[in-house]
C-alpha positions, 0 to 999 in steps of 0.5 A: 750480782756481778761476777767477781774479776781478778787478773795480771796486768804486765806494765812493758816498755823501754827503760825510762818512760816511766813504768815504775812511777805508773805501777806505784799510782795504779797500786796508791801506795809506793811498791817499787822505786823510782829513779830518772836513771834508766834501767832502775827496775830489775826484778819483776815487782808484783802488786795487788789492788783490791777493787770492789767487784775484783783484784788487780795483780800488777807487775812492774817489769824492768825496761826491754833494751838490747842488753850488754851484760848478762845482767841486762840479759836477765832483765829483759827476760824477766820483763818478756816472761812477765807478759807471756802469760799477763791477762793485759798488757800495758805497753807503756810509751812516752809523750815527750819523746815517742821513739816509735821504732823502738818501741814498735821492737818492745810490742813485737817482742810479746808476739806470743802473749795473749793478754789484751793490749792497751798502749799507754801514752805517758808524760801527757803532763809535758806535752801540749794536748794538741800534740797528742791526736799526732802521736796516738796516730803513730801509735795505732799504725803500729798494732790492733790496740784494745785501746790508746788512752794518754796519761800522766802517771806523775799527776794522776791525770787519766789513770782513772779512765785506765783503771776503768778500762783494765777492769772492764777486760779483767777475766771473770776469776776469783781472786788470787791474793787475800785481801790484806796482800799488797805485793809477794816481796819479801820485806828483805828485799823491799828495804834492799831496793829503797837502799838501791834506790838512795845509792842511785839517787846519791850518785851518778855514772856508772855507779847505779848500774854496777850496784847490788844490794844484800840483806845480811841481816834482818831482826824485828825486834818488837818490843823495842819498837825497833827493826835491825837491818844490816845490809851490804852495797856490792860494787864492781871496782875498787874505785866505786866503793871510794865514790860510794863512802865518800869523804869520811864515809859521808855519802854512805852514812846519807845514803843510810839516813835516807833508807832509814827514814823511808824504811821508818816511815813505811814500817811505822818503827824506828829502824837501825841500819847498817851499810858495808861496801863490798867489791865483786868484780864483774858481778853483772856479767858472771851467772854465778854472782847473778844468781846468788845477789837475786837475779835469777835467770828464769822467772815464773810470776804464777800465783 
């Protein structure tokens, strides 16, 4: 009988090439949101695969940038932390446009990391094949990869290939998880990023960027078949809670309906939510407001 494998695997990559959009289609299931904006993902998100014969620990990480704010700052540690200790690595770049210096600066950055590297071309779905071998060249001048193997995270193509090599180098480990496990997120902080997720999807510039989300309240209430969630959109500007309500406060209440109905659909229950907007200045650059919205400065994904 074969030997029971389990492990982490770290998805890394600059913002943008979709490292979100893989993570859920690896898992089968949506764990983390996916947004076009950049940057979309900020905690590391853990989930969990049962295979037959082993247990994959996927973490999607948000994307390593040079960061500007102390937000940004605490992103990108919480991205390199989450592959120091990762049993593969999974760097992730894109076919569309393969930017190779920097993204030559995101495998340098887990330098001390002793998981196996795998680069991952994505997006191979908007690009022509014969375009590719070119690429994959690129690529392999740049580090001893494991593998290259060119996917398309949207459509499904190549990722069982993936899933077959991951598991080929996954250590022999029984596993870390119980069967019935699919992430470690809270279900408070699940429904406060399907909300951030709305917000992102309904509005544009800087708002997405400048917006946090908190759970004020969260009651099950079973047998009304019935989850209350009140939650509050925190904001940078005065100006930004105007955008956000919107014209008669239109734009929250469909920011509302939309997280309403993902959060039903998941849960299987009718769902009563309720949005404030809230303004704290400077959030993303004060530690203390950092701190107390949930981006902590340090970051241990140990089981």
């Amino acid at each position: 009988m074969a030997p029971f494998k389990s492990g982490f695997i770290s998805i890394l990559g600059r913002p943008n090439v979709g490292k979100s959009t893989l993570f859920n289609r690896l898992l089968g299931d949506k764990i983390a949101i996916v947004a076009e904006k950049p940057q979309t993902t900020r905690n590391r998100i853990l989930g969990i695969k049962n295979i037959g014969g082993g247990q994959l620990i996927l973490l999607d990480t948000p994307g390593i940038h040079q960061g500007r704010s102390e937000l940004n700052e605490r992103m990108v540690r919480t991205a390199i932390a989450s592959g120091r200790d990762a049993d593969i690595l999974l760097f992730l770049v894109e076919a569309t446009f393969p930017l190779i210096e920097k993204d030559q600066k995101v495998i340098e950055s887990l330098g001390g990391s002793s998981g196996v590297p795998i680069l991952v071309i994505n997006k191979i779905d908007s690009v022509k094949k014969k375009n590719l071998l070119p690429i994959m060249d690129q690529y392999r001048k740049l580090h001893p990869f494991k593998e290259i193997l060119p996917v398309s995270a949207l459509t499904g193509e190549g990722i069982d290939i993936l899933l077959d090599e991951i598991v080929k180098v996954l250590p022999e480990s029984p596993p870390y998880y119980s069967e019935d496990i699919i992430t470690d997120q809270t279900e408070r902080f699940w429904v406060s990023e399907i909300i951030r997720e709305k917000v992102i999807h309904r509005s544009y510039q800087e708002i997405p960027y400048s917006t946090a989300v908190t759970i004020d309240e969260f009651k099950e209430r079973p047998e009304k078949n019935l989850v209350v969630i009140k939650a509050t959109i925190h904001v940078e500007r005065d100006s930004q809670k105007k955008i956000l309500i919107g014209k008669g406060g239109q734009k929250l209440k469909k920011i509302g309906e939309d997280a309403r109905k993902e959060a039903e659909a998941f849960w299987g229950t009718r769902v009563f939510l309720e949005l404030w907007v809230n303004v704290e200045e400077h959030w993303t650059r004060d530690p203390r407001a950092l701190n107390r919205l949930g981006y902590p400065s340090a970051l241990n994904h140990s089981a």
